[in-house]
C-alpha positions as CSV (number, residue, x, y, z in Angstrom):
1,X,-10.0,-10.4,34.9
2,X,-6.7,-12.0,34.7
3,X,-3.0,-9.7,34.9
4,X,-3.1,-8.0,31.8
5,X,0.1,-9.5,29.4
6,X,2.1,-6.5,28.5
7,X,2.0,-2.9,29.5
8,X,3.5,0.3,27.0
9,X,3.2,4.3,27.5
10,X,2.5,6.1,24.3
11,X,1.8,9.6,23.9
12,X,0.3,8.9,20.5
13,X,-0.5,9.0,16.8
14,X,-10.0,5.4,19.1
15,X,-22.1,1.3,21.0
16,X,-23.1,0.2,23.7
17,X,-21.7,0.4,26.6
18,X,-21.1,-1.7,29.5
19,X,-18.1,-2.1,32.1
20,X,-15.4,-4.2,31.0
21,X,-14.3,-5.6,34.1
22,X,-18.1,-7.5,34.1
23,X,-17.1,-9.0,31.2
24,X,-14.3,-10.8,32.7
25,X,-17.2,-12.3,35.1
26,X,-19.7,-13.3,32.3
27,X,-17.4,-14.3,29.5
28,X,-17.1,-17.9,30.2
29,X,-21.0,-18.7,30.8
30,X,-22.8,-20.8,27.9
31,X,-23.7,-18.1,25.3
32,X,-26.7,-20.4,24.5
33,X,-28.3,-19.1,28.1
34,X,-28.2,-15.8,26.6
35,X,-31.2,-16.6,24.5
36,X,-33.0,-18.9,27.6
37,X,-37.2,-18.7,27.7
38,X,-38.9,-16.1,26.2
39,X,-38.8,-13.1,28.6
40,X,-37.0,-15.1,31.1
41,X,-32.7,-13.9,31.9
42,X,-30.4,-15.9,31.9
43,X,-30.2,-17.8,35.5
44,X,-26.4,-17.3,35.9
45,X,-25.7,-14.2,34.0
46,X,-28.4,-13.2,36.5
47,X,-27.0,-13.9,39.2
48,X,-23.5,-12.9,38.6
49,X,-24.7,-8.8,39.0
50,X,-27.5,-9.8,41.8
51,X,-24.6,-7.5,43.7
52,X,-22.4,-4.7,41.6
53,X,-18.5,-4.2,42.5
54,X,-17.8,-1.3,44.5
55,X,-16.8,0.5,41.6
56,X,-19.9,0.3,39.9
57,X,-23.3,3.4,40.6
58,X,-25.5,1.0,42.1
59,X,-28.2,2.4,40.7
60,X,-27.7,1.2,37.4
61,X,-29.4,-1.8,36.1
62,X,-27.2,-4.3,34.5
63,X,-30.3,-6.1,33.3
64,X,-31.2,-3.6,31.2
65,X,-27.6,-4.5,29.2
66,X,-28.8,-8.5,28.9
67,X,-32.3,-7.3,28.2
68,X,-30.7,-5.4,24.9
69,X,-28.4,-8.0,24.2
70,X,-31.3,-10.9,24.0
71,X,-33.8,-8.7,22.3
72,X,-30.5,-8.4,19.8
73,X,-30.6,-12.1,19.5
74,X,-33.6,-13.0,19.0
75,X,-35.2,-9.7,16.6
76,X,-32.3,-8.0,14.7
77,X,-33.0,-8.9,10.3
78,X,-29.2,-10.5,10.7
79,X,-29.7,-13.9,12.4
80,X,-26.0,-14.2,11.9
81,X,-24.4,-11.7,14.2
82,X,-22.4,-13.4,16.7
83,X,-21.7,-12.8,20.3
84,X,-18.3,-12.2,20.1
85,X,-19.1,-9.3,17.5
86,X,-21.9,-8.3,20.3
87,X,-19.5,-8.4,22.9
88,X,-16.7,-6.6,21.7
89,X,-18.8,-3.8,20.1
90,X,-19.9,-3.2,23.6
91,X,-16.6,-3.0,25.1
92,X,-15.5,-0.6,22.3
93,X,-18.9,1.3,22.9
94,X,-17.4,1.5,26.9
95,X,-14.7,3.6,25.7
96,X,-15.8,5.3,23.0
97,X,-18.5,6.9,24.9
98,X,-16.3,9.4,26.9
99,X,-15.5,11.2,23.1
100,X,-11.5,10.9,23.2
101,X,-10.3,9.8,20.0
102,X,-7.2,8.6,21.7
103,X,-9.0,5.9,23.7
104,X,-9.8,3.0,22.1
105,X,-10.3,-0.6,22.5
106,X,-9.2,-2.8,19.9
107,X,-10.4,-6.4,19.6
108,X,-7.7,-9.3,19.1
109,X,-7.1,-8.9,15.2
110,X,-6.4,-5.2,15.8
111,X,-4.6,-5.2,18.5
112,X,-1.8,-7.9,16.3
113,X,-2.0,-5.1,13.7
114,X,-1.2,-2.6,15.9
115,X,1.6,-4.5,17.3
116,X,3.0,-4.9,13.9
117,X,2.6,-1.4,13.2
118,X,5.0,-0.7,16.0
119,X,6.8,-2.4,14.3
120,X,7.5,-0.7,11.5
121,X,6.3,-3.6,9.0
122,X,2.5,-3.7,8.2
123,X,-0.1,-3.7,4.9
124,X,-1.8,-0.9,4.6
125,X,-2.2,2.5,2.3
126,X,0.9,3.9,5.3
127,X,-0.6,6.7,7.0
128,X,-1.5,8.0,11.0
129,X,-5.3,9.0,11.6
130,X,-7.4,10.4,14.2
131,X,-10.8,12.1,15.1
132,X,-10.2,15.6,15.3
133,X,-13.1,18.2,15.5
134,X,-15.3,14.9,15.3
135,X,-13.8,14.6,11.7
136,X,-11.4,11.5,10.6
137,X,-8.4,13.4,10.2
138,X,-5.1,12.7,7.9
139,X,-2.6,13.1,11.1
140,X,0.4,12.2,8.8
141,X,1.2,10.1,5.3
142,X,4.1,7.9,6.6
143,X,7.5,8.9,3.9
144,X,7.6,6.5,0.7
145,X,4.1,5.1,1.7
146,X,1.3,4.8,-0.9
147,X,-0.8,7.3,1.0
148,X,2.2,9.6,0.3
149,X,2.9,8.7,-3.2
150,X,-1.2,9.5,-3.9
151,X,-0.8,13.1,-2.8
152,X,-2.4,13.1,0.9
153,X,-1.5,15.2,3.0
154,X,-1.4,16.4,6.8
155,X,-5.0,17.5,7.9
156,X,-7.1,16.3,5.0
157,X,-10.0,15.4,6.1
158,X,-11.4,11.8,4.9
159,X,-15.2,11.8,4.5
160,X,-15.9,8.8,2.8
161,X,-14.1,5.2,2.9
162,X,-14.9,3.0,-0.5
163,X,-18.2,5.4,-0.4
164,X,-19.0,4.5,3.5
165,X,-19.7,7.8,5.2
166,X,-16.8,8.4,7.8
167,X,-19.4,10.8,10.3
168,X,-19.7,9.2,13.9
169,X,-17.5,6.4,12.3
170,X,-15.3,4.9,15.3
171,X,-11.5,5.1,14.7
172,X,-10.7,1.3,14.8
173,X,-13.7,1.3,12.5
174,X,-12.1,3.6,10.0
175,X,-8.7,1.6,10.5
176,X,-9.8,-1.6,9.6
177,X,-12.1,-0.2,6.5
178,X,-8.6,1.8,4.8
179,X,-6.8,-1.4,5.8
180,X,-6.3,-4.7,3.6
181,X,-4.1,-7.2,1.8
182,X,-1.3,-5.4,-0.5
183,X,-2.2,-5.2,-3.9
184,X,-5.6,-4.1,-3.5
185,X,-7.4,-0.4,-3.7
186,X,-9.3,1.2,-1.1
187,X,-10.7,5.1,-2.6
188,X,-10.8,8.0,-0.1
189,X,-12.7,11.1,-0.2
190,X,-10.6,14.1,1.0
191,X,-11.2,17.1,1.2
192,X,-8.4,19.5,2.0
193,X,-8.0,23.0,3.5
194,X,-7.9,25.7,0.6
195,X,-9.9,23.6,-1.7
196,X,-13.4,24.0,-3.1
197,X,-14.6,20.8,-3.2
198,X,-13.5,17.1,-2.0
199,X,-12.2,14.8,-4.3
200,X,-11.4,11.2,-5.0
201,X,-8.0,9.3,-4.2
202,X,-7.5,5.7,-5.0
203,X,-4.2,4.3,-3.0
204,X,-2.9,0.9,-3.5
205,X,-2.7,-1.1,-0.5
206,X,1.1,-2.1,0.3
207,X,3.3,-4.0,2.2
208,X,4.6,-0.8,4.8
209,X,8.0,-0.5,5.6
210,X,8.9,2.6,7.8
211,X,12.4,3.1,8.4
212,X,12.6,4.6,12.2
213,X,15.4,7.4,10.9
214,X,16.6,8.8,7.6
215,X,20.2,10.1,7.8
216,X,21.9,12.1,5.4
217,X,24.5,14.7,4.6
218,X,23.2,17.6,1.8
219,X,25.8,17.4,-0.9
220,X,25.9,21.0,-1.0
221,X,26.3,21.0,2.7
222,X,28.5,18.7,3.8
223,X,28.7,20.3,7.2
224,X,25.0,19.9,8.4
225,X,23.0,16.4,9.3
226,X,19.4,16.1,7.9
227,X,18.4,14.0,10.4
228,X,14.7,12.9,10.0
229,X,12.8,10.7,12.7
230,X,10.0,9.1,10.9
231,X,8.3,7.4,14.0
232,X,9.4,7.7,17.7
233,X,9.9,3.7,18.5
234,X,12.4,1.6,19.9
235,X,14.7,1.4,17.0
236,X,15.5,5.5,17.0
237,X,18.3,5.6,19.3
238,X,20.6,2.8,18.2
239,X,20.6,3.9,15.2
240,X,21.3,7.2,15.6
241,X,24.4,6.3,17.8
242,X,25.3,4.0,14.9
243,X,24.9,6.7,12.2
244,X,27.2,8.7,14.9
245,X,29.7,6.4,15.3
246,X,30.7,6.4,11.5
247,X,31.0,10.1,11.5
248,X,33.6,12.6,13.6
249,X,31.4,14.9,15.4
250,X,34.0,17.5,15.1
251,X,32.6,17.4,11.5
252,X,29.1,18.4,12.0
253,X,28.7,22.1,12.2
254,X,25.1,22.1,12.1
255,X,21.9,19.6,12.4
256,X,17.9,19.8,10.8
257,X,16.2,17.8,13.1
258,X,13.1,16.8,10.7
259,X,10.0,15.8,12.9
260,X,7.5,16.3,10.2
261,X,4.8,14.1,9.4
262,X,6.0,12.4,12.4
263,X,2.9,10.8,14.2
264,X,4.7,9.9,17.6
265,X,5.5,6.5,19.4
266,X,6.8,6.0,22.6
267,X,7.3,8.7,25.8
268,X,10.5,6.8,26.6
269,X,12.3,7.7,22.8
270,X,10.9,11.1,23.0
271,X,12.6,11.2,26.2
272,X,15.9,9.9,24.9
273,X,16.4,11.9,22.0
274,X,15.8,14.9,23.3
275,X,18.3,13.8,26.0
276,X,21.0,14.0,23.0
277,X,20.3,17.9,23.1
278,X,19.7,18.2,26.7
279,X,21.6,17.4,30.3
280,X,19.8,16.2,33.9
281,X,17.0,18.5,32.9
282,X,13.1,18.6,33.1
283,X,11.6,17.4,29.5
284,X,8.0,16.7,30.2
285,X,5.7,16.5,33.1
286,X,2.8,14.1,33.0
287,X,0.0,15.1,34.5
288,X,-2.6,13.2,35.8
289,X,-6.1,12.9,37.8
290,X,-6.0,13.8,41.0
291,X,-3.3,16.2,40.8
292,X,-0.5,13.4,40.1
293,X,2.3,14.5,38.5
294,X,5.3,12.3,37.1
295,X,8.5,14.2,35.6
296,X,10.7,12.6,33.0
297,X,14.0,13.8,32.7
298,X,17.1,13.9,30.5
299,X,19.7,11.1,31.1
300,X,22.6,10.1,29.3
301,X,25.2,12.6,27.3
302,X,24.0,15.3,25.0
303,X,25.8,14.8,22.6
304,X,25.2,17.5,20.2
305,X,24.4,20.1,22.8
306,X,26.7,22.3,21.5
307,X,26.3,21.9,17.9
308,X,23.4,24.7,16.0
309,X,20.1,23.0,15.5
310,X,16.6,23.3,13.9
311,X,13.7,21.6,14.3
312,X,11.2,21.4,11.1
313,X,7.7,20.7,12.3
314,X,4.3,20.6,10.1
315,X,0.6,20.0,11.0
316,X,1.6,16.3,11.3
317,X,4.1,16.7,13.7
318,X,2.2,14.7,16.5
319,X,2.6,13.7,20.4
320,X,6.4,12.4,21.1
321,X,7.3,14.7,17.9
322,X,5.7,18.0,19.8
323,X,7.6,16.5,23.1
324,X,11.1,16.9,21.7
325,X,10.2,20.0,19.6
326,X,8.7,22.1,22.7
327,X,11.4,20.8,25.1
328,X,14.2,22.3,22.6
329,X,12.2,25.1,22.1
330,X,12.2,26.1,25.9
331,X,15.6,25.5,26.4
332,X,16.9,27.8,23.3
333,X,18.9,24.4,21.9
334,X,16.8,24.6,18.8
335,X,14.9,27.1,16.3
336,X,11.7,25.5,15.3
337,X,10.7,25.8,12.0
338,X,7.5,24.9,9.5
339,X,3.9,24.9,10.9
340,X,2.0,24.7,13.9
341,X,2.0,20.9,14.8
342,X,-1.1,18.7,15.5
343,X,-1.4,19.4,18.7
344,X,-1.6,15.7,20.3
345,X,-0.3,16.1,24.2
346,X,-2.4,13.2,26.3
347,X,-0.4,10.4,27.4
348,X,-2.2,6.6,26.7
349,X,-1.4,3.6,28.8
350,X,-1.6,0.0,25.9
351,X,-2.5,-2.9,27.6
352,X,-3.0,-6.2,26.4
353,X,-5.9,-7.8,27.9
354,X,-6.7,-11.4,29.1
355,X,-8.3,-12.2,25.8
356,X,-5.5,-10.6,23.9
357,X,-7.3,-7.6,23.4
358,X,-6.0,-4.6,24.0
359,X,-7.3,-1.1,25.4
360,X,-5.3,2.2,24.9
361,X,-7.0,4.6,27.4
362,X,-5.9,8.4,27.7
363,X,-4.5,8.9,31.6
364,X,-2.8,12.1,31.6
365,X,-2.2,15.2,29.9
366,X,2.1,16.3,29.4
367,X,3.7,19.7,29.2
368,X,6.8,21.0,28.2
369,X,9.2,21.9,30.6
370,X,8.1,25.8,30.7
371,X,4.8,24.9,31.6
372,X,3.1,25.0,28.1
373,X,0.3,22.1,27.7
374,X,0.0,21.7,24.0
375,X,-2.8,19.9,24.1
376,X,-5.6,21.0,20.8
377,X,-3.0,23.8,20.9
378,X,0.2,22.6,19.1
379,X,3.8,23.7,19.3
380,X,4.2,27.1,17.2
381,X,7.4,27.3,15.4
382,X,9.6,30.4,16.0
383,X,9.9,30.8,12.2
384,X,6.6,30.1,10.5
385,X,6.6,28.8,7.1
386,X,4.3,27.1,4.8
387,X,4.8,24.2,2.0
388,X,2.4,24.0,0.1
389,X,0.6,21.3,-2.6
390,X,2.1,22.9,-5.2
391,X,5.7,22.8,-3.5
392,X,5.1,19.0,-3.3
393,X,4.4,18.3,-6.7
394,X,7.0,20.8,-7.7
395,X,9.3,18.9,-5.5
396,X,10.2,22.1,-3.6
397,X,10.9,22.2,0.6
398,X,11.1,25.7,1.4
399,X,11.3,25.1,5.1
400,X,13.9,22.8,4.8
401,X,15.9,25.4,3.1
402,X,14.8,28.3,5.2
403,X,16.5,25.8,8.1
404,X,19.9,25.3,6.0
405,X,19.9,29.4,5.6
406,X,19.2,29.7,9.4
407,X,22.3,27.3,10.5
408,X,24.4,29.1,7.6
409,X,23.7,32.3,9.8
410,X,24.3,30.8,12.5
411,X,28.0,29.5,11.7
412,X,28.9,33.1,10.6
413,X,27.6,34.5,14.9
């Protein structure tokens, strides 16, 4: 295959199978010789696996892939399936069959949605979603989003898609069935923890905006910084330093460092904002096959090292948002507040591929800088605290206030 385009880290947030790099080999034959002479293969598809890569268990059979594909062809009730849908449902199939919901292939169309999302600027019902406990899983409604404004919520499980049973459904599946044009409707079946039964949502399809930050000063408090972080991309940092530079720091007493509902994004901005906290100190190691290990530390000035901080986590607190949150925890610069977060801590390289697809494969697992690997375990807050559907619709935010109390206490040490 050729160099692959563009490379990213994440630490976000997923058929048949057959080995991708073959594909680069067998991609520009005819596709009529697929179908050649009954019970004949294909002379050069043939030959191009007459002798497997090193890489490949020579005791596999490749044939048995093109015998599949031409019966496929030839028998299957649809005579319009095409190869490219063949094709890249087998590629997905590659990496779908080692069971991480964090791996995934996505074929050119996504992978353009995907960039967009990164973005910040896509249509779409707004929310973050993953396989968890081989369930499609609510990871986090993005803020001011429709899937917000409709009541979902972190960890509601989605069982049905416009009635299509979600069970065994692939995640780029499920992303492209709750996606579409703005304007339009797509109905969910949830069912969330606490109640009886599932129910119905409908959620208008949007145009998605999500701002990276949301800074503000509580008129009550004008002392303390509600600082949320809506999504960990490239845009967090500058704007923080601009929302800094139109404020004197020897105004802020305290700051609420709000990472709920916060999906992730990239390593690199986890690494950064935490560095505003922290000086020329471990914040997460990487840890890889083979033993490998890669450290990323802070750089740069803390800049509000000194100033009383908490961090407000939830159950959609995911990846880069569990990053910060544990390294603060284990360096005492922060009280972490709300509920046990997702619990999202493998690191995915995002490639784009010669045929502007793109895979996002799972290559190591991080840990905070004590050691913890949070992992299916989550970040638990110091201060546990629950806000519940009825605080929602009530428009109440006990843990934001339990974090304003905490920082009041703090100023009176």
């Amino acid at each position: 295959m050729q160099e692959t385009k563009s490379y990213k880290r994440f630490i976000v947030p997923v058929v048949v199978g057959i080995i991708i790099f073959l594909f680069g080999y067998a991609i520009g034959q005819d596709t009529s010789e697929i179908s050649g002479q009954e019970n004949q293969p294909p002379r050069e598809v043939s030959g191009l696996f007459s002798s497997s890569p090193d890489f490949i268990n020579q005791t596999i059979d490749f044939q048995l892939f093109w015998d599949v594909w031409k019966t496929v062809k030839e028998e299957y009730i649809e005579e319009t399936i095409s190869d490219e849908d063949l094709f890249y449902g087998a590629v997905s199939g590659l990496v779908q069959s080692f069971d991480d919901p964090y791996s995934v292939h996505f074929d050119p169309d996504l992978t353009n949605e995907f960039n967009r999302d990164l973005e910040g600027v896509f249509e779409g019902v707004g929310m973050e979603i993953s396989i968890k406990k081989d369930r499609l899983t609510i990871v986090a409604p993005l803020p001011g989003t429709p899937a917000e404004q409709a009541g979902l919520r972190p960890g509601d499980i989605v069982l049905q898609i416009d009635g299509q049973d979600t069970f065994d459904l692939r995640l780029d599946e499920a992303v492209r069935l709750i996606r579409g044009p703005k304007g339009s409707t797509v109905v969910l079946n949830v069912f969330s923890v606490g109640d009886e039964e599932a129910r119905d949502v409908s959620v208008n399809r949007a145009t998605i905006q999500v701002p990276s930050i949301t800074w503000n000063t509580p008129e009550e408090e004008p002392g303390i910084i509600h600082l949320e972080i809506h999504q960990f991309n490239e845009k967090v940092v500058p704007e923080i330093r601009k929302s800094l530079s139109e404020i004197p720091k020897e105004s802020i007493k305290g700051i609420v460092l709000d990472l709920r509902n916060n999906p992730g994004g990239f390593l690199e901005t986890a690494v950064e904002v935490s560095s505003l906290w922290v000086e020329d100190v471990l914040i997460v190691e990487q840890k890889a096959r083979n033993g490998f290990s890669q450290k990323h530390n802070a750089h740069g000035t803390a800049y509000f090292k000194d100033i009383p901080t908490v961090v407000l986590i939830n159950q959609g607190s995911a990846s880069a948002s569990e990053i910060v949150a544990g390294a603060l925890q284990d360096y005492n610069k922060a009280t972490v507040i709300g509920m046990k977060s997702f619990g999202k801590g493998s690191v995915q390289d995002y490639q784009i591929l010669s045929d502007s697809s793109s895979l996002k494969l799972t290559v190591a697992k991080w840990f905070t800088p004590n050691g913890r690997s949070i992992n299916e375990e989550g970040i638990d807050p110091d201060k546990e605290i629950e806000r519940t559907p009825e605080d929602y619709d009530e428009d109440k935010d006990p843990q934001f206030d339990a974090s304003i109390e905490m920082l009041k206490e703090l100023f009176l040490e």
